[in-house]
C-alpha positions in Angstrom: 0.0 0.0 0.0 0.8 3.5 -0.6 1.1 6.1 2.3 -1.7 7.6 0.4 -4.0 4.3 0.7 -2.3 3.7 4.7 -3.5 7.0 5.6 -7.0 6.9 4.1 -7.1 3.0 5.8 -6.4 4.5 9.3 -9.5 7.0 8.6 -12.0 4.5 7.2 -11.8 2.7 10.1 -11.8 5.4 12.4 -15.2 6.1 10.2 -16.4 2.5 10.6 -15.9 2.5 14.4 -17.4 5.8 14.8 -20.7 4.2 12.8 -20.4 0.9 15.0 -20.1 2.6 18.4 -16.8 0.4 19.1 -15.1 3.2 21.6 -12.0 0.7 21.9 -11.7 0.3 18.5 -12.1 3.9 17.3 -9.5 5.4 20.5 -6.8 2.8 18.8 -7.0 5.2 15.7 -5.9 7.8 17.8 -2.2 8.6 18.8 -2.6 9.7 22.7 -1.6 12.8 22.2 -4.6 13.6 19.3 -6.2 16.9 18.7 -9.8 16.6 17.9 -11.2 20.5 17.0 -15.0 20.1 16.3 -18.4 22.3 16.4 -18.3 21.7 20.3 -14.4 23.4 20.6 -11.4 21.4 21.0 -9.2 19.3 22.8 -7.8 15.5 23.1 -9.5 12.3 23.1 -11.4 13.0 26.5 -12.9 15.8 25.8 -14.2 14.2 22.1 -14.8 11.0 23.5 -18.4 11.7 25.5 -19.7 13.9 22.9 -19.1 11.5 20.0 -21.0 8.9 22.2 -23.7 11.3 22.9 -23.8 11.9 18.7 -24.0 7.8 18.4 -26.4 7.3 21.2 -28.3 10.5 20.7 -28.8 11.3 17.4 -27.5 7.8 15.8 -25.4 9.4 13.5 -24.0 7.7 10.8 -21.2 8.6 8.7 -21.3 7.4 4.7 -18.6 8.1 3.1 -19.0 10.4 -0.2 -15.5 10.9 -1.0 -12.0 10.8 0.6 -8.9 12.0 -0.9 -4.9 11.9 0.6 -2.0 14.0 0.1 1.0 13.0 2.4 -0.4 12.4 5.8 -3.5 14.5 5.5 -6.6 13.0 4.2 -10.0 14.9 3.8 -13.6 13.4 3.9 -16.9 14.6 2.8 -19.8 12.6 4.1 -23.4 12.6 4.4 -24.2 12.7 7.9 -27.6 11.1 8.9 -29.2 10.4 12.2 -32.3 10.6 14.5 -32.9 12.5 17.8 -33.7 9.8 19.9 -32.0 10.0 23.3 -30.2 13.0 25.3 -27.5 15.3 23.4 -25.7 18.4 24.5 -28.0 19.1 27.7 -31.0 19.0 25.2 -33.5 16.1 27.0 -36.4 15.6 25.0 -35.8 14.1 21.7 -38.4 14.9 19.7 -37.7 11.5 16.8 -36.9 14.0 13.9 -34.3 13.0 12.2 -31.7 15.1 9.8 -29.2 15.0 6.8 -26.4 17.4 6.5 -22.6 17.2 4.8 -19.9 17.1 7.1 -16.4 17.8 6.1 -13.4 16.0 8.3 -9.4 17.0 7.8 -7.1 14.7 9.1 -3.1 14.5 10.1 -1.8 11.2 10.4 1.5 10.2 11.8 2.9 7.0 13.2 -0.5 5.3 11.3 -2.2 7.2 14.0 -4.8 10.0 14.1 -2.3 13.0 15.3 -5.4 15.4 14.6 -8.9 16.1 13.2 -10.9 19.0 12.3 -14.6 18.9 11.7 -16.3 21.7 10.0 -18.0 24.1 11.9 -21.9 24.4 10.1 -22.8 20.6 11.8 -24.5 21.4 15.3 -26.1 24.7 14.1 -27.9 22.0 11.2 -28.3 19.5 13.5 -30.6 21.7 15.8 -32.9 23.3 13.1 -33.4 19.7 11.8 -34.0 17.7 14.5 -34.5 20.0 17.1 -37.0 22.1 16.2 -40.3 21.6 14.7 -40.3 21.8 10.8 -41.0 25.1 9.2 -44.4 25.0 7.7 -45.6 27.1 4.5 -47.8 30.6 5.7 -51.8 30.0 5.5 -53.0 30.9 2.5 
């Protein structure tokens, strides 16, 4: 394999753990030192950690892959991101079962065939309130 093809490996099945809810697997993608940056702010893995359980158990996100490209030891990914409000997320406690689509870019630094950091864009949890947090916007009375 290529570096190119290593480093995108090392990020599919960071995706594929992420989708599975497999915590042990997904943290082994991770050098211990990682810097995760997401809508929430930023930090290392214990600071990501409970909110991307809260995204799996809360929302049931899933991740499907729409493209992925590598240059070096950064790899970018553009997926659609689906899920369903169905338990507690972000201090918000009464799923309402609405669920939402939205495309979510992720930037990536790998080193050692480890996640050394990830960026996710910052759009995500402002679309993932108006979708499945609030009640859908219905056309003005005639």
């Amino acid at each position: 394999m290529t570096r190119n093809e290593l480093c995108k490996a090392v990020v599919l099945d960071y995706v594929d753990a992420m989708n599975a809810g497999d915590w042990k697997r997904l943290l082994a993608q991770f050098a211990s030192d990682a810097r995760i940056q997401g809508v929430t702010g930023s930090g290392g893995l214990d600071f990501a950690l409970p909110i991307w359980k809260q995204l799996h158990d809360g929302l049931n996100m899933h991740l499907d892959v729409q493209e992925i490209i590598a240059d070096g030891n950064h790899v970018a990914v553009r997926y659609c991101e689906q899920g369903c409000w169905t338990a507690p997320f972000l201090g918000f406690t009464e799923p309402t079962g609405w669920t939402y689509e939205l495309v979510a870019i992720e930037w990536f630094e790998i080193s050692n065939g480890k996640i050394a950091s990830r960026w996710g864009h910052g759009t995500g949890l402002r679309k993932r309130v108006s979708s499945a947090f609030q009640p859908p916007r219905l056309p003005p009375p005639e």
